[in-house]
N, C-alpha and C positions, 0 to 999 in steps of 0.2 A: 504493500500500500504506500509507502514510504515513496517506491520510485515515480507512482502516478501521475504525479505531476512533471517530474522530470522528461517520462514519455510527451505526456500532453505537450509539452514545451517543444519537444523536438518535432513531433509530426505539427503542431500549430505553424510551426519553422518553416517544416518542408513543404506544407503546401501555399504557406506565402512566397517560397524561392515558386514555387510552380507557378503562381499569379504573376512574379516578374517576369519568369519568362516566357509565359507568354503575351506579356505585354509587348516585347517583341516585333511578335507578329502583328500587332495594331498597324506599325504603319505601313508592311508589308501590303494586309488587307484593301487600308485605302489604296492606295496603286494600284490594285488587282481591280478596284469597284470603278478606279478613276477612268474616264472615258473624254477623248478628246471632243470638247464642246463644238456644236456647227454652225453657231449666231456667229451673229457679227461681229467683227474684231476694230476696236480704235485704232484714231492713228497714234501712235507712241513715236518718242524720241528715245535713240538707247546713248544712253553719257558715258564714253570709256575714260576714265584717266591713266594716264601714261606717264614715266619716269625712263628714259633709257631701254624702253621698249620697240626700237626699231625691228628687232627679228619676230618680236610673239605679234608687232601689228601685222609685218606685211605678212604671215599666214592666216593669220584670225579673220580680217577686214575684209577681203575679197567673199570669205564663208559667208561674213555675217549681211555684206550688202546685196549678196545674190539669194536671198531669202524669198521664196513664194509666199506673199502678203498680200491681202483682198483687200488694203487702207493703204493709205500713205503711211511711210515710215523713212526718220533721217536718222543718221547716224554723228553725234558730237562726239569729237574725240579732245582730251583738253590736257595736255600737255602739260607736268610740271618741270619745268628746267631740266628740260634734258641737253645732254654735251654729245647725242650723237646723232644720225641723219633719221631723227623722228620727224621731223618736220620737211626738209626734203620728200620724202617719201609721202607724207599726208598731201601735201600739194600737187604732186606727181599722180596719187590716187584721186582728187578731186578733180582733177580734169576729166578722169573716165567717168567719175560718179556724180551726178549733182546732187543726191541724198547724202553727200559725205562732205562734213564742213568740221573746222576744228579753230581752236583758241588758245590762250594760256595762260596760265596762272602769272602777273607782274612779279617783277624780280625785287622789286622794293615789299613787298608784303611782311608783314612782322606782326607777332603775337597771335597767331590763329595757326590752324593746320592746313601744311600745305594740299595734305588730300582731303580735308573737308571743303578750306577754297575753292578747289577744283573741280568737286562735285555742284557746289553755290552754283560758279562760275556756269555750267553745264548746262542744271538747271534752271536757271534765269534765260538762257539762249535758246531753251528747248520752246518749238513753236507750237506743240500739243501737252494736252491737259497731263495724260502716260508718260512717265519715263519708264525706262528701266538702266538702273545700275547696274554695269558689268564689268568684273575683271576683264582688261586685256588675253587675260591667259585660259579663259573658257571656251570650251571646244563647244557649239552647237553640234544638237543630233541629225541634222538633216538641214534639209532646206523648207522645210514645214516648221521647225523648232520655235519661231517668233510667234506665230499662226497658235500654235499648241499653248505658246505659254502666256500669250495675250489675250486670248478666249477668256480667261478667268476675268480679267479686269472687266467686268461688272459695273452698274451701278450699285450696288449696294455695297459694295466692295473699295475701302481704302489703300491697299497693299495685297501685293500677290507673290511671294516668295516659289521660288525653282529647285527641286530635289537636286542637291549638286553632288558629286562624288568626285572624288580623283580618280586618273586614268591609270595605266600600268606605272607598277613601281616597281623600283630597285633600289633595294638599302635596309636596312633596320627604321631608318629616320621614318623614309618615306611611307615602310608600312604601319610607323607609330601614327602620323597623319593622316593616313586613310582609313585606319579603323577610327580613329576618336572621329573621324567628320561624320564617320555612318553611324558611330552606335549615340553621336550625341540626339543626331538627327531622330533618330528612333524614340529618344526622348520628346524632344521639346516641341516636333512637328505635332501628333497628338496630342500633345499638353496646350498648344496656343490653338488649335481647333477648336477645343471645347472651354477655353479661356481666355481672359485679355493675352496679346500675344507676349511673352517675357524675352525669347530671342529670334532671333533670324541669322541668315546668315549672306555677308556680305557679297556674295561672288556674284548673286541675280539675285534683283532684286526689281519690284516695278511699283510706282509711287505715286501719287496723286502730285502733281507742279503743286494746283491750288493749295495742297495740304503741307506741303513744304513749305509755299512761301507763308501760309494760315500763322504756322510756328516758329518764323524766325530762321527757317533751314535749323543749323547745328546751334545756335544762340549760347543754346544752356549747356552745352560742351563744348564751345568751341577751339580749345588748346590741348585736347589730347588727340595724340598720332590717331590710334584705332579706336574700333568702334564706332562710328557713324552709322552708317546703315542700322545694326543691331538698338543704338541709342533712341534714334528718329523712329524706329518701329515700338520700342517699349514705350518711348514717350508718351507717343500720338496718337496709336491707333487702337481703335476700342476693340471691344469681344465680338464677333460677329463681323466684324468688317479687313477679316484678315483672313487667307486661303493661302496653300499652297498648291502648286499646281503642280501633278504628280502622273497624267499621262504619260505614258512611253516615249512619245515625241518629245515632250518637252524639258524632257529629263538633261542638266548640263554634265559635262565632266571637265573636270579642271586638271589642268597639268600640276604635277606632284611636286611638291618643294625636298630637296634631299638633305639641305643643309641645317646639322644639330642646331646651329646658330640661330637659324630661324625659329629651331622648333621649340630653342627657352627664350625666347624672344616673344612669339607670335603667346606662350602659356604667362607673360609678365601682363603685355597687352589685355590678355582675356582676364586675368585676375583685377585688372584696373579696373577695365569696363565693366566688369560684374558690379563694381563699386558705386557705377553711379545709375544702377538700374532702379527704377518704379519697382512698387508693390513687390520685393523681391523672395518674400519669405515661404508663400505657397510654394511655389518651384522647388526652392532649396531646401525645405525640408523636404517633399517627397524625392526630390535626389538624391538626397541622402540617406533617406528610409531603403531603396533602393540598392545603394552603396553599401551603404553596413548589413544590410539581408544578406548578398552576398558573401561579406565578409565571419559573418555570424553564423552562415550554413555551411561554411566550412571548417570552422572551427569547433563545432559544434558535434559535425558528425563523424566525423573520420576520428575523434577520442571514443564519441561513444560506442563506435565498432569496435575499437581496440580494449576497449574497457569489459566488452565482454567477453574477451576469449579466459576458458575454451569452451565458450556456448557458443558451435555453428550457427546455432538456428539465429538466433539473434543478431547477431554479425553479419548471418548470411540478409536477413531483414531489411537492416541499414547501407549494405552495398546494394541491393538489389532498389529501394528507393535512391539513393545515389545515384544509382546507373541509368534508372526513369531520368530520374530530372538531368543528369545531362546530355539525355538523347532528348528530350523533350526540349531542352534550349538550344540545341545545335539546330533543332528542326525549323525552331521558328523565327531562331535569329538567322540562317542563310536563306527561308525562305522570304525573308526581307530582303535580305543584298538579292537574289537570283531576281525578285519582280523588278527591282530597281532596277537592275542592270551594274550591281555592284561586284568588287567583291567578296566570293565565298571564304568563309572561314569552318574547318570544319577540327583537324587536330591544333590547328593553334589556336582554335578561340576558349577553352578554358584559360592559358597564358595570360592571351590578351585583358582580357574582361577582370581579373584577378589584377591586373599590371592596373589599371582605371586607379583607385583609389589610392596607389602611387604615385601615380604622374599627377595626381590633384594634388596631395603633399607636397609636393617638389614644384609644382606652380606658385602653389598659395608661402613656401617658402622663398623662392625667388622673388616673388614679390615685392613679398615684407620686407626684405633685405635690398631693394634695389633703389636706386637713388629716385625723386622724384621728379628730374630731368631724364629718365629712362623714357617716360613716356610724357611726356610733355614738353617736347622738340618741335619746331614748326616744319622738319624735312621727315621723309617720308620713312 
């Protein structure tokens, strides 16, 4: 009688590890249910900002303006101080294109970010109501891809976020940032469906003009590097007026960053900007309730198996739930990346998933330790 509660405790465990992981499969689901919409598409403006991007424009830029679109659509591209033939190259392409026009950030600018500037700059010059925000270094999935992902943009609808993934990698680095982009994603897409939205993510994004110039653009951040996009989304936009658009077409992929430099760089940036998020506590406890389940079902169960030998039967019990729930989450978190078109994890995703609540440590300690001029630089 003694141990009854002990049990209770662990099977109450193992089947909230089962409710994580099949939350999982939520955004898998939506993908599977999403279907590219056949109304009418606005015209949108897409705003790239550039730094020394001469090689990723002239491959991306030909992709993106030979787009099958039933609207008008221009392409701004806006330049911060680049030192090599980014601008050559945009003039040379504007002769072929008249949807492709571009600008740049003034070189006397002080006290603000040179890539929230850029985006201001962008959108102030954008001639339609739509933008959308794009890295330079996203790959569209076709030539339908604008069509796919502008369909959402709605009236009822403020913002419209794009399922982004990285493309092929090579490295340790690079498969540390393609799992965190997928399994964050798995998180907080579901989580801002059915809530005011807490994050997005930068790489596409598409914006109401009205609604940006409504707030001031960046106003109430405007001297930290990153975050923008993510900030402008937690600020502004309410519960219900936020989608992401998760058709097969309109799905992006992003080229994969390899360098470690980036990758405690890009985790200092994310620890800032979590900083100056709205309403930020719903999120983060259930992130964390999440995080430590994990961590708690494993330390939890692998003693109490060892603790009863030599009762087989018992032992044999608690591996045999063990070995459920991680076929049960291999199932539902690859049948996430496979709808996506991401990818699969199948023997490395205990590792990885186990590695999470590490690489948050090692964030939120780089952080705290890093100088306040780490991210509050006006260069990029």
């Amino acid at each position: 009688m003694e141990l009854v509660p002990i049990y209770a405790f662990a099977l109450s465990l193992w089947i909230l590890s089962m409710l994580r992981c099949l939350h999982y499969k939520r955004l898998g689901n939506m993908a599977k249910r999403a279907q590219t919409p056949t109304g009418e598409v606005p015209p949108v403006s897409i705003i790239i900002t550039a730094h020394n991007q001469e090689d990723v424009l002239r491959q991306k830029l030909p992709i993106l303006l030979g787009q099958e679109y039933s609207n008008d659509y221009e392409i701004i591209v806006v330049d911060i101080s680049s030192s090599d033939e980014t601008i050559p190259l945009l003039e040379a392409l504007e002769e072929e294109y008249p949807n492709l026009r571009h600008t740049a950030t003034p070189a006397t600018a002080r006290d603000i970010s040179l890539q929230r500037l850029a985006l201001t700059l962008g959108i102030k010059a954008a001639d339609n109501e739509w933008v959308v925000l794009l890295s330079p270094d996203c790959n569209p999935s076709g030539t339908e891809w604008l069509r796919s992902l502008c369909a959402s943009c709605t009236p009822e609808k403020d913002a419209v976020q794009a399922f982004v993934h990285y493309g092929k990698v090579r490295g340790w680095n690079a498969h540390k940032w393609q799992f965190m982009k997928l399994w964050q994603q798995m998180l907080w897409i579901p989580f801002n469906e059915h809530h005011a939205p807490y994050r997005s993510d930068e790489s596409c994004l598409c914006y109401r003009r009205s609604k940006f110039l409504e707030h001031q653009g960046f106003a109430s951040h405007a001297n930290l590097i990153a975050g923008a996009e993510e900030l402008m989304i937690n600020h502004n936009v309410k519960k219900g007026h936020f989608t992401t658009a998760l058709a097969s077409q309109s799905i992006t992929t992003r080229d994969t960053p390899h360098s470690d430099h980036h990758w405690r760089q890009d985790q200092v940036f994310f620890m800032e900007t979590r900083q100056h998020m709205k309403n930020p506590w719903f999120y983060r406890i259930w992130y964390a309730c999440l995080v430590l389940l994990q961590l708690t079902f494993n330390i939890v169960f692998i003693p109490f198996a060892i603790w009863h030998y030599p009762n087989y039967y018992m032992m044999g019990g608690f591996a045999f739930l063990w070995l459920v729930h991680l076929l049960i989450r291999d199932y539902c978190f690859n049948h996430t990346a496979k709808t996506l078109g991401a990818k699969t994890y199948h023997f490395t995703l205990p590792l990885m998933v186990n590695l999470v609540p590490l690489w948050d440590i090692t964030a939120y300690m780089r952080w705290r330790f890093s100088s306040k001029q780490t991210f509050r630089k006006k260069f990029i």
